[in-house]
VEXDOSE-929341 format. One line per field, with one value per residue (C-alpha): residue in one letter; x, y, z. Coordinates in Angstrom, 3 decimals. Last residue first. Layout:
BEGIN
r <- c(a|...)
x <- c(X|...)
y <- c(Y|...)
z <- c(Z|...)
This chain:
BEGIN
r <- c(x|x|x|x|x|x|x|x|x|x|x|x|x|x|x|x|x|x|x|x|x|x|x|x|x|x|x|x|x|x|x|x|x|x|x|x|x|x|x|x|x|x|x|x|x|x|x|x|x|x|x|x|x|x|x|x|x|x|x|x|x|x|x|x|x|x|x|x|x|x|x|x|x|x|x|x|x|x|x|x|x|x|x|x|x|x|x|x|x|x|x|x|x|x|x|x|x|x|x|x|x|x|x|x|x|x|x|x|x|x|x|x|x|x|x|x|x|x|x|x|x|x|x|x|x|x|x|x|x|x|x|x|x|x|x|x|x|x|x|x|x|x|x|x|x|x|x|x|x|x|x|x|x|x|x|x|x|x|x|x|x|x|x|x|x|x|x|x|x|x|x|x|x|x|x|x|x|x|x|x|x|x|x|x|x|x|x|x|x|x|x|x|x|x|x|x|x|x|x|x|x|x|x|x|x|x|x|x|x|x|x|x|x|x|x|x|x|x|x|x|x|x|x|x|x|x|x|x|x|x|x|x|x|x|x|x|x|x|x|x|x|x|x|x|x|x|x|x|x|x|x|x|x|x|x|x|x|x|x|x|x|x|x|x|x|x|x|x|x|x|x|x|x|x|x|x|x|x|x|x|x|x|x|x|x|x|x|x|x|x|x|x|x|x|x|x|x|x|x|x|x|x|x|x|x|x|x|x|x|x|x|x|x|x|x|x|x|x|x|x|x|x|x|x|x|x|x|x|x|x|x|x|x|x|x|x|x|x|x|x|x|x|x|x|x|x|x|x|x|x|x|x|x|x|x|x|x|x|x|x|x|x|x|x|x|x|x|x|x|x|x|x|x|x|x|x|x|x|x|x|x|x|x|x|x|x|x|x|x|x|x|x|x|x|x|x|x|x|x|x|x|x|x|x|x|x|x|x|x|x|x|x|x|x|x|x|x|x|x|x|x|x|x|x|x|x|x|x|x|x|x|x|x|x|x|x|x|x|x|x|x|x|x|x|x|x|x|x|x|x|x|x|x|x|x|x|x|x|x|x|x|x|x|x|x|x|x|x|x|x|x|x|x|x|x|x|x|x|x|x|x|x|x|x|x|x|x|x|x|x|x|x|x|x|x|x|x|x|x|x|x|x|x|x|x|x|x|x|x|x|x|x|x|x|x|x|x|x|x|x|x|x|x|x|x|x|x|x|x|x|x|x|x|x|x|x|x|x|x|x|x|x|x|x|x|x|x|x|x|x|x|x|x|x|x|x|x|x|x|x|x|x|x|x|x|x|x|x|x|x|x|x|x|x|x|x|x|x|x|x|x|x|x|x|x|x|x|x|x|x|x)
x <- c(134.482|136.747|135.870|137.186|139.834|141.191|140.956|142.317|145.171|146.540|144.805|146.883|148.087|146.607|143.888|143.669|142.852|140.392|138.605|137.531|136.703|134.574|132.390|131.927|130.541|128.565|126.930|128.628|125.415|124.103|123.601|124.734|127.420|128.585|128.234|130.169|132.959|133.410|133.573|136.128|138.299|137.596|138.864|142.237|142.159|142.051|143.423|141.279|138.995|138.436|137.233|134.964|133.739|133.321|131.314|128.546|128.233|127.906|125.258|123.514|123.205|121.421|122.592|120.812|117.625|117.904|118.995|122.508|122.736|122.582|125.066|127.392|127.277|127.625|131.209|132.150|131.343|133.203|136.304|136.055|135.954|137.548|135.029|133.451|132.965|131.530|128.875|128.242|127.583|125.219|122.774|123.126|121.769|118.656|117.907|118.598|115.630|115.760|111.917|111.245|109.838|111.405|113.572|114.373|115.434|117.699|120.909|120.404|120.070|123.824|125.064|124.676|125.366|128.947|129.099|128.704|131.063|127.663|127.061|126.657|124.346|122.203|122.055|121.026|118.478|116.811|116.600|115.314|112.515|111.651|111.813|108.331|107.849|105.096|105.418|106.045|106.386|109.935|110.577|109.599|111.688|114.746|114.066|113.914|117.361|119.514|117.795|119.274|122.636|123.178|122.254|124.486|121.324|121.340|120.778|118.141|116.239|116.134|114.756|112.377|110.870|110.800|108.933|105.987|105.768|105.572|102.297|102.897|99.536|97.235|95.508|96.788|98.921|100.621|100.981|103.659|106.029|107.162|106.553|109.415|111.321|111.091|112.216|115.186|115.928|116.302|118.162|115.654|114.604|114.175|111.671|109.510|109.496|108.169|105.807|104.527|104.126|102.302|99.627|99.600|98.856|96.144|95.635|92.519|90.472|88.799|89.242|92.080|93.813|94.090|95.272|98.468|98.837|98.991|101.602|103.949|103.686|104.627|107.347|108.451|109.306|111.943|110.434|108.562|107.632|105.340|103.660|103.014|101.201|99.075|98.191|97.479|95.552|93.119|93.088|92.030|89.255|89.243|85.017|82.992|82.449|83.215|86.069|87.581|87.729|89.046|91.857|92.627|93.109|95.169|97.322|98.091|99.095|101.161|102.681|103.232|105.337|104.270|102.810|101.320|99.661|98.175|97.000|95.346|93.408|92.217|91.233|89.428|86.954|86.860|85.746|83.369|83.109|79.904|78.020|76.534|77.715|80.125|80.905|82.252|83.471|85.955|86.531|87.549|90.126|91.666|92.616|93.607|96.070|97.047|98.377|100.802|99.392|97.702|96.362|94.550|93.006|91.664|90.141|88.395|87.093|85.798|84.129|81.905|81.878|79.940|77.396|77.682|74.271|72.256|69.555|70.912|70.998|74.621|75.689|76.915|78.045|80.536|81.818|82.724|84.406|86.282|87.178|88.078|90.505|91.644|93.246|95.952|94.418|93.086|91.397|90.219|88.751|87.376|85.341|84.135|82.729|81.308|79.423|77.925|77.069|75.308|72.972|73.269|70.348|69.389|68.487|70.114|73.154|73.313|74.406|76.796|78.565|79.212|80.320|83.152|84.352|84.183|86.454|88.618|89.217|90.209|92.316|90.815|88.892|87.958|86.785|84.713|83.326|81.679|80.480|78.391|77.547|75.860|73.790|72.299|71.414|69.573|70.344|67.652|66.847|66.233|68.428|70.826|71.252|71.301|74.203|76.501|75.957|77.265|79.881|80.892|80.910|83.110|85.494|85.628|86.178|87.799|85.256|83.302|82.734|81.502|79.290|77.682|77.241|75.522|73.498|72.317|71.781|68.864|67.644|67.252|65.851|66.330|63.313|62.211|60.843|63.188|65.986|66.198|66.899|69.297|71.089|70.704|71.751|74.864|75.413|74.952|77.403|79.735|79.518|80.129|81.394|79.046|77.398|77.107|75.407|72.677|72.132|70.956|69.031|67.513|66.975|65.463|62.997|61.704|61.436|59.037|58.815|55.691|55.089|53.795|54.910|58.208|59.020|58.918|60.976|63.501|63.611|64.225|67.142|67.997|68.313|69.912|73.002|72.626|73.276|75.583|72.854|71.456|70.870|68.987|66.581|66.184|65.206|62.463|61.069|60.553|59.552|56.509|55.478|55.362|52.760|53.191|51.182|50.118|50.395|51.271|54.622|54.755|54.762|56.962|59.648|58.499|59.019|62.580|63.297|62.244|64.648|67.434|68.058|69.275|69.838|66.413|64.268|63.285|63.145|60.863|58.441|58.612|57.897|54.721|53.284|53.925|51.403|49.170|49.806|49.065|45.216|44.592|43.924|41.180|40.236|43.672|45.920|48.706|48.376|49.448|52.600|53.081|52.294|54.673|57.192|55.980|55.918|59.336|60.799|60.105|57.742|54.764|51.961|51.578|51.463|48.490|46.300|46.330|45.068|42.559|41.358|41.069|39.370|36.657|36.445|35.648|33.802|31.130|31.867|30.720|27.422|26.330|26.784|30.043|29.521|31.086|34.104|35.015|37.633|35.114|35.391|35.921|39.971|39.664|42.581|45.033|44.717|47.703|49.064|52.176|56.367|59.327|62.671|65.449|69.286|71.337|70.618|67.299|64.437|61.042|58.029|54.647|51.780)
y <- c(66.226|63.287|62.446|66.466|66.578|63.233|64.679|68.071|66.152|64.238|61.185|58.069|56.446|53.302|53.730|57.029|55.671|53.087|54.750|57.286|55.215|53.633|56.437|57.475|53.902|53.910|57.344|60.778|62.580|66.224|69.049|71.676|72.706|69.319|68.590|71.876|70.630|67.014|68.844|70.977|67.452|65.704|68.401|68.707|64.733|63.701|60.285|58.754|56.680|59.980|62.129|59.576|59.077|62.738|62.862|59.668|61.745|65.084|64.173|61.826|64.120|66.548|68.782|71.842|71.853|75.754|74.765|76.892|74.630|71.746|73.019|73.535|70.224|68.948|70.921|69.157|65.716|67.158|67.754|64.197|62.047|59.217|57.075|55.912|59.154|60.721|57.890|58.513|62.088|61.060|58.917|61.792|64.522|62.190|61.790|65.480|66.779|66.986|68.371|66.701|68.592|66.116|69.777|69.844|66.041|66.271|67.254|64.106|61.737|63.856|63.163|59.667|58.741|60.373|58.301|54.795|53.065|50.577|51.490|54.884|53.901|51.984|54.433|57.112|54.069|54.085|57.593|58.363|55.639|56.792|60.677|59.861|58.221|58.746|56.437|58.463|55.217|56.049|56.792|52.954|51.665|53.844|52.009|48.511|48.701|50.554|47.575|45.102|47.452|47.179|43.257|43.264|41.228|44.573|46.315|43.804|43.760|47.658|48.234|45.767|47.055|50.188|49.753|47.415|50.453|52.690|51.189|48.066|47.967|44.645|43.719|40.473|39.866|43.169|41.487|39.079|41.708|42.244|38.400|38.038|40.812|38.983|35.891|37.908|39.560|35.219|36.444|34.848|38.446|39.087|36.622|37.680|40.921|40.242|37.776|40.508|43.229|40.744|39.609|43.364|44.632|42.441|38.245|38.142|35.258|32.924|29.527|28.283|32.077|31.368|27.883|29.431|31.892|29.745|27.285|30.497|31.291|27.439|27.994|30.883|29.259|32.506|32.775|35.933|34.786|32.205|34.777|37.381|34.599|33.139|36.674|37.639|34.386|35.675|39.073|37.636|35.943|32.473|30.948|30.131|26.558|25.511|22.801|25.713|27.973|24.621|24.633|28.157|27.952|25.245|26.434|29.534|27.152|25.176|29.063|30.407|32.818|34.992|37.485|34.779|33.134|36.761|37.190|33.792|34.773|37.752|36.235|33.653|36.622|38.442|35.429|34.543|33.141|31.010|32.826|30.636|32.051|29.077|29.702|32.761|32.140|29.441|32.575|34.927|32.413|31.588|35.436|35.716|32.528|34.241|37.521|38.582|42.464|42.487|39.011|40.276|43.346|41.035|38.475|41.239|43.122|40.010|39.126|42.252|41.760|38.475|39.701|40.614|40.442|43.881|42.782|40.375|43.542|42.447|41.810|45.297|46.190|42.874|44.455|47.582|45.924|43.832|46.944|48.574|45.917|45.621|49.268|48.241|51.860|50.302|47.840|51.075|51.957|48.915|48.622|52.050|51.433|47.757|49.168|52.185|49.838|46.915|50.039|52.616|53.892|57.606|58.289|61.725|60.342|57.282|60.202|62.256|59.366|57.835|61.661|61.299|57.810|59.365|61.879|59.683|57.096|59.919|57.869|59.889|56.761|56.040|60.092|59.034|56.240|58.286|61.438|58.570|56.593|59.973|60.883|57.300|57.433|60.183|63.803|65.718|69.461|71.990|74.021|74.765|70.627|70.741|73.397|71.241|68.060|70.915|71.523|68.117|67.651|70.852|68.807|65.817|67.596|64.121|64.589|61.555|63.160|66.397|64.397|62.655|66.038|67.857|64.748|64.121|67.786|67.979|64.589|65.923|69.158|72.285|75.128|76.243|79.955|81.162|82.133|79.226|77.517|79.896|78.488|74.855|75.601|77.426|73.960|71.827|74.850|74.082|69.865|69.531|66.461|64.436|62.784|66.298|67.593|64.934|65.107|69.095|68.364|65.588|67.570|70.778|68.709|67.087|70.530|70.848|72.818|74.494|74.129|77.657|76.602|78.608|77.586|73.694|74.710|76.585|72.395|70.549|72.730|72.293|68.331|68.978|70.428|67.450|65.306|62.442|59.800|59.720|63.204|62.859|59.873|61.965|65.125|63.074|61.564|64.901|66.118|63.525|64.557|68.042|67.214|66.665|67.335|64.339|65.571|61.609|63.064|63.092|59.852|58.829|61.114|60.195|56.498|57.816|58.760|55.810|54.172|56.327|55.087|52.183|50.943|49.457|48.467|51.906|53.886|51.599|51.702|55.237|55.317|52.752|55.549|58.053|56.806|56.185|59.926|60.861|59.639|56.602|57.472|57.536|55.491|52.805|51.767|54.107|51.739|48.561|50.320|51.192|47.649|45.816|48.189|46.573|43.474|43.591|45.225|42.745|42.437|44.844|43.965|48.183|48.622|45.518|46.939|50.830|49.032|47.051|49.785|52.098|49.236|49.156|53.403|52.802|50.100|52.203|55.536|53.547|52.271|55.687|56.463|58.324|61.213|61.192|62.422|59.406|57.989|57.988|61.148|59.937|60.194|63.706|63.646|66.623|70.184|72.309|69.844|68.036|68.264|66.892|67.211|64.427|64.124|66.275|69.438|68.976|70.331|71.675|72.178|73.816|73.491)
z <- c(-18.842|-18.876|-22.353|-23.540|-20.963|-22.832|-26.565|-25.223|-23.573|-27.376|-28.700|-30.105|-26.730|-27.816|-24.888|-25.735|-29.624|-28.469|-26.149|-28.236|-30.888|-28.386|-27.915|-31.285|-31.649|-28.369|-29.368|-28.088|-26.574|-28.418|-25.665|-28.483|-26.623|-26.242|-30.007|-30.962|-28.453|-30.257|-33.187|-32.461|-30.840|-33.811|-36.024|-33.963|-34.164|-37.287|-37.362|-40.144|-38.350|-35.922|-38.677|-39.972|-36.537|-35.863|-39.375|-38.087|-34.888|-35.884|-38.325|-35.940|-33.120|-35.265|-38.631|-38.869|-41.843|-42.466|-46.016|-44.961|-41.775|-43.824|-46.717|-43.706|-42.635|-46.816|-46.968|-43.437|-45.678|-48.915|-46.587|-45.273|-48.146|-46.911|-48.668|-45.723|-44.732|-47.974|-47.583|-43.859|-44.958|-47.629|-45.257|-42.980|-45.646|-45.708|-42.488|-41.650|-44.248|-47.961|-49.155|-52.045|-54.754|-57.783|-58.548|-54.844|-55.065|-57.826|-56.152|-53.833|-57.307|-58.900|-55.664|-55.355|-58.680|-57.703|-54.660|-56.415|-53.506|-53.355|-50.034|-51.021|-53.908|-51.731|-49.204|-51.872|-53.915|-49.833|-48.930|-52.111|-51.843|-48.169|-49.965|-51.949|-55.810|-57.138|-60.381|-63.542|-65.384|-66.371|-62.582|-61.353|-64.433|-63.181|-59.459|-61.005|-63.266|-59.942|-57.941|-60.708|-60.617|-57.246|-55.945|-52.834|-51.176|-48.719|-52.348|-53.474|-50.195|-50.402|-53.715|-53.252|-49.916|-50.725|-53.911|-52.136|-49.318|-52.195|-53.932|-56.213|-58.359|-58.055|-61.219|-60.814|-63.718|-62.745|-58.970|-61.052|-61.742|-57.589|-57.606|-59.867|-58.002|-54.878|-57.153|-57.900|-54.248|-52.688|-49.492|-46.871|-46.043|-49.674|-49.894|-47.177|-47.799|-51.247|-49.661|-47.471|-50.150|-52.699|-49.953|-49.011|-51.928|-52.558|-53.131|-55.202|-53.655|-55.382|-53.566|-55.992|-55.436|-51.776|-52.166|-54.310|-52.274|-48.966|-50.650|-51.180|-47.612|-46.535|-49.408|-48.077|-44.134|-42.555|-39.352|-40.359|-43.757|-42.399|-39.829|-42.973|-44.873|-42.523|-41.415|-45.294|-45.569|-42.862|-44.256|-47.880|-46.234|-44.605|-44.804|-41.692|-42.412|-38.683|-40.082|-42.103|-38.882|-37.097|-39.891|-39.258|-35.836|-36.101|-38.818|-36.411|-33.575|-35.887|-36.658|-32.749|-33.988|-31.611|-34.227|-36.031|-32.841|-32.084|-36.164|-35.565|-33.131|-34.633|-37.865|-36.058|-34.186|-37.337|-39.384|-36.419|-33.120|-32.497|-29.536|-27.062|-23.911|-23.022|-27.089|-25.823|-22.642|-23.938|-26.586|-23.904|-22.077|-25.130|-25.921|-22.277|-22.694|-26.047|-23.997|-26.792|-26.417|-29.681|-29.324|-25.812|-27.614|-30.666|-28.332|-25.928|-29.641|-30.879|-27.249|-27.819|-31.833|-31.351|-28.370|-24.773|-23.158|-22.482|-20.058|-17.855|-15.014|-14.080|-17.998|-18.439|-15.437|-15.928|-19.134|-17.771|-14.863|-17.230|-19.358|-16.221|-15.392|-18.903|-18.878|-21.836|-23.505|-26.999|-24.352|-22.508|-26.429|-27.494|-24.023|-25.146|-27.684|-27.091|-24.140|-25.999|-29.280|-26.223|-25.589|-22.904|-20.763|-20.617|-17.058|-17.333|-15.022|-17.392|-20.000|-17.816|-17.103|-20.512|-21.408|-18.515|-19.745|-23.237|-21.907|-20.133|-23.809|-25.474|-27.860|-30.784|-31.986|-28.001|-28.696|-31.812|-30.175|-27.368|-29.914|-32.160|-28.860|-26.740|-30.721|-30.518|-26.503|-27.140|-26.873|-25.230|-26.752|-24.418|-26.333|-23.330|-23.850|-27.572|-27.195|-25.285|-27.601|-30.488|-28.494|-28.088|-31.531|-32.030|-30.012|-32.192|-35.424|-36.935|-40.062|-39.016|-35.554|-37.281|-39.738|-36.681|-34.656|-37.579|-38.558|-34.681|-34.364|-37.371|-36.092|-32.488|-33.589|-35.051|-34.509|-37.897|-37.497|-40.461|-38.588|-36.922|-40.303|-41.256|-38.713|-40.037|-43.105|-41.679|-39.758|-42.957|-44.947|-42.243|-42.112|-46.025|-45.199|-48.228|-45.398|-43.659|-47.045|-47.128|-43.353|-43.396|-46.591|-45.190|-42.044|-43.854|-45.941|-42.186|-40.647|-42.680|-46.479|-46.916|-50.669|-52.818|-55.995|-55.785|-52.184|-53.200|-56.664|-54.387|-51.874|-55.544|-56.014|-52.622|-53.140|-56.438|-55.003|-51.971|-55.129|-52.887|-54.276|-50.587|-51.168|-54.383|-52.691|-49.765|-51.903|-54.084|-50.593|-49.296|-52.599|-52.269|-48.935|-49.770|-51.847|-55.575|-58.676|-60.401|-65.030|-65.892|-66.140|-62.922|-61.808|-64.358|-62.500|-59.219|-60.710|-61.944|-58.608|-57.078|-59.287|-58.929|-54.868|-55.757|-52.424|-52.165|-48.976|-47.002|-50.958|-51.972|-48.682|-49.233|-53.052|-51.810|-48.989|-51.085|-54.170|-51.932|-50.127|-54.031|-53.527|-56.372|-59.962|-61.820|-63.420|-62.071|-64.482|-62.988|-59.514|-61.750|-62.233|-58.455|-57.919|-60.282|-58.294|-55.103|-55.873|-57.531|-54.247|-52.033|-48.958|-49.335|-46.273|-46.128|-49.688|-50.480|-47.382|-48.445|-51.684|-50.164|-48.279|-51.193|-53.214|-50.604|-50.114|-54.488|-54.156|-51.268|-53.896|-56.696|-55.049|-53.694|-58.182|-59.074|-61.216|-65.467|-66.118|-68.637|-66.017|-63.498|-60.759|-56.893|-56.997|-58.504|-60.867|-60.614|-61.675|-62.688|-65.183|-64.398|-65.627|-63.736|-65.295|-64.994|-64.143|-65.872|-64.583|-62.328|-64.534|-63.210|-65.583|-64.179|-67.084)
């Protein structure tokens, strides 16, 4: 008896001889009449698994197939795991059939592994997949070219695109020529992984293989390069394909429409879309107008947004939830809020049902001109109709509240995701901290922030940035320089931004001498100080009547190429207009 074991999964396990499907269950010789019920019963059989609709009928069938004496052919048995494995996502249960199957002491086919490896790779177990694809070579099973694809396709899904390519090398090697399927999973996980150009390649090398790309493989390599805003190349691929005779598909059209929209080049998205529909037969469908109405919003052009869904329904396709949410994101972002409402009450009206990115427009556009109690009113009906409000939701109205100068109900809602099993990420954190400082409320964002560290939250350099300005702001200078001396220990890389957040601070304080000390500490960290430094220190040097350090800064910044800003500018002006600055302050502006 041949056993196989998958770690942790299952182990197969049949006798060396398997059922003849013409020998009676108590081994005795089929009569003429036998063999004519049993070639009837076949048929019926092969009948019942081809006109298989649901999965319960045909797992009720596979079990009814084991009480057959004997048992039917094994490509039976293949032909129903298959049509399981086409209709269900849960890709263990054929597996645990095989399993069954095997058990009963049915050697598998080829066929059978095939399906066995498919069903482990779709699982993300491409490990077991080969392990399955030794045992074929161990009981003397031919793999096909088919085998080697899954395998191929089962690691590229899992973005293990290099061993998929060595696989498919080695392939060669062994008298396995690749094919489309094998270079449509090598090019698709390339594309997924961002690798673009080695795509291309890889389209390159199917054509001096003799091997045609379809019109499939041309889309997946086109939409990645409209992804990678290289909209011209996939103009240039999209040429090269028609020019083969291969003809595009409604996906090709809608790809790369998205991406000249992406690009503001409407005119050749128009023409695009007119080539389309010249022959009548590729029609613009849902997403097609979608992605026109989405591009228009974007760029404030509601009238063209309008104009596309008039079309649309002209056309006889009903807009959907992406369709609405577009158009009311454009409204929102014009402020255009009774418009918005609008939108979303005909959406209502249609039955086609808001989602949480629909109320997160609503919401976002209310807080922007100031109305929270319009957003707050949108929560509240959002959560009635069962939808968990996310990060966003919360991050939005927490913006929203500090913007109207209410920090403490900001930080109520800031507490309130908790009871919503939504987590503030650092955006959320930001946010807070800084509406409560710019509300002049220091020691409730100095409160929040040590909370946020207690809980070992992850906290990046925005958040420093923020608690240092804060603290500056605040006159709290020394808490400011004991948090900035931390940083390095945190592993946060200080860079310009940061080191000019404390300079202004020293500045404002007077503290000029510990300012020049912190420009040299930049230049030391190899992170030089930039227009900003120089500027921010001159000013403080200027405000406080130092003008033989003003003017040697004001040289260093010239020789550096840096401009004066407005402010430093106007300090200028002000103290040679007030007689306060000496010749080498006026030689230096006139020059």
């Amino acid at each position: 008896m041949l056993r196989f074991r998958i770690p942790g999964s299952f182990s197969l396990r049949f006798a060396s001889s398997s059922y003849s499907y013409c020998t009676l269950h108590h081994g005795t010789s089929t009569t003429s009449t036998g063999i004519h019920h049993t070639v009837m019963n076949r048929t019926l059989l092969l009948n019942s698994i081809r006109n298989l609709n649901n999965f319960d009928t045909a797992f009720n069938l596979f079990h009814k197939m084991l009480t057959f004496h004997p048992f039917p052919p094994l490509n039976h048995f293949n032909l129903l795991l298959a049509f399981i494995v086409k209709i269900t996502d849960h890709y263990q249960t054929p597996i645990s059939l095989i399993k069954h199957l095997f058990s009963l002491g049915v050697e598998p086919d080829v066929c059978t592994l095939n399906i066995l490896i498919n069903c482990l790779c779709r699982l993300n177990h491409t490990d077991f997949g080969f392990s399955v694809l030794g045992f074929m070579f161990k009981i003397g099973l031919e793999p096909t070219l088919v085998t080697l694809n899954t395998i191929v396709n089962g690691l590229c899904v899992q973005g293990n695109v290099a061993r998929a390519i060595s696989l498919a090398d080695h392939m060669e090697k062994m008298g396995y020529r690749s094919n489309i399927r094998t270079f449509g999973a090598i090019i698709n996980g390339l594309c997924k992984m961002g690798d673009t150009r080695a795509a291309i390649e890889c389209l390159k090398k199917m054509d001096e293989r003799n091997c045609e790309a379809n019109v499939v493989v041309y889309n997946t390599v086109m939409d990645a390069l409209c992804k990678d805003r290289m909209v011209p190349e996939a103009l240039v691929l999209f040429s090269e394909m028609t020019g083969k005779g291969i003809r595009p598909t409604l996906v090709t059209y809608n790809c790369l429409i998205h991406g000249l929209c992406d690009y503001n080049r409407w005119k050749e998205a128009a023409s695009l879309l007119n080539e389309m529909m010249n022959d009548g037969i590729i029609m613009p469908d849902v997403q097609t107008f979608t992605i026109l109405v989405d591009a228009f919003c974007k760029e404030g052009m509601i009238k063209g947004a309008k104009s596309v869904l008039g079309f649309m329904v002209q056309m006889g396709e009903e807009p959907n939830v992406v369709t609405y949410n577009s158009l009311i994101d454009g409204y929102c972002l014009g402020n255009q809020m009774e418009e918005a409402m609008r939108v979303y009450d005909l959406m209502v009206h249609k039955n086609c049902l808001p989602t949480v990115v629909t109320y997160n427009s609503l919401i976002h556009g209310w807080c922007k001109i100031k109305d929270t109690d319009k957003a707050i009113y949108l929560l509240g009906e959002m959560v009635s109709k069962g939808l968990q409000p996310d990060v966003v939701t919360w991050t939005t109205l927490i913006g929203g509240f500090c913007k109207v100068g209410k920090p403490l109900a900001a930080k109520e809602l800031f507490f309130a995701m908790n009871k919503f099993g939504q987590v503030p990420n650092l955006q959320t954190c930001a946010i807070i901290l800084d509406g409560l400082f710019k509300c002049r409320f220091h020691s409730e964002a100095m409160s929040l922030f040590r909370e946020m560290e207690k809980i070992n939250m992850d906290l990046d350099i925005v958040i420093y940035n923020i608690m240092l300005d804060g603290m500056c702001k605040a006159g709290k200078l020394n808490d400011a320089r004991r948090l900035l001396s931390c940083l390095p220990d945190k592993g946060l890389e200080i860079d310009a931004y940061t080191y000019n957040i404390m300079i202004r601070g020293l500045c404002k304080e007077g503290l000029l001498d510990d300012a020049e000390e912190l420009l040299v500490t930049m230049e030391e960290n190899d992170c030089p100080p930039n227009k900003c430094s120089y500027n921010v220190f001159v000013q403080g040097l200027l405000r406080k009547c130092d003008i033989s350090r003003s003017i040697k800064y004001l040289q260093k910044m010239k020789g550096n190429g840096f401009p004066f800003d407005a402010a430093t500018i106007e300090l200028l002006i002000y103290f040679l207009s007030s007689n306060k600055g000496d010749n080498g302050l006026q030689d230096l502006l006139q020059n």
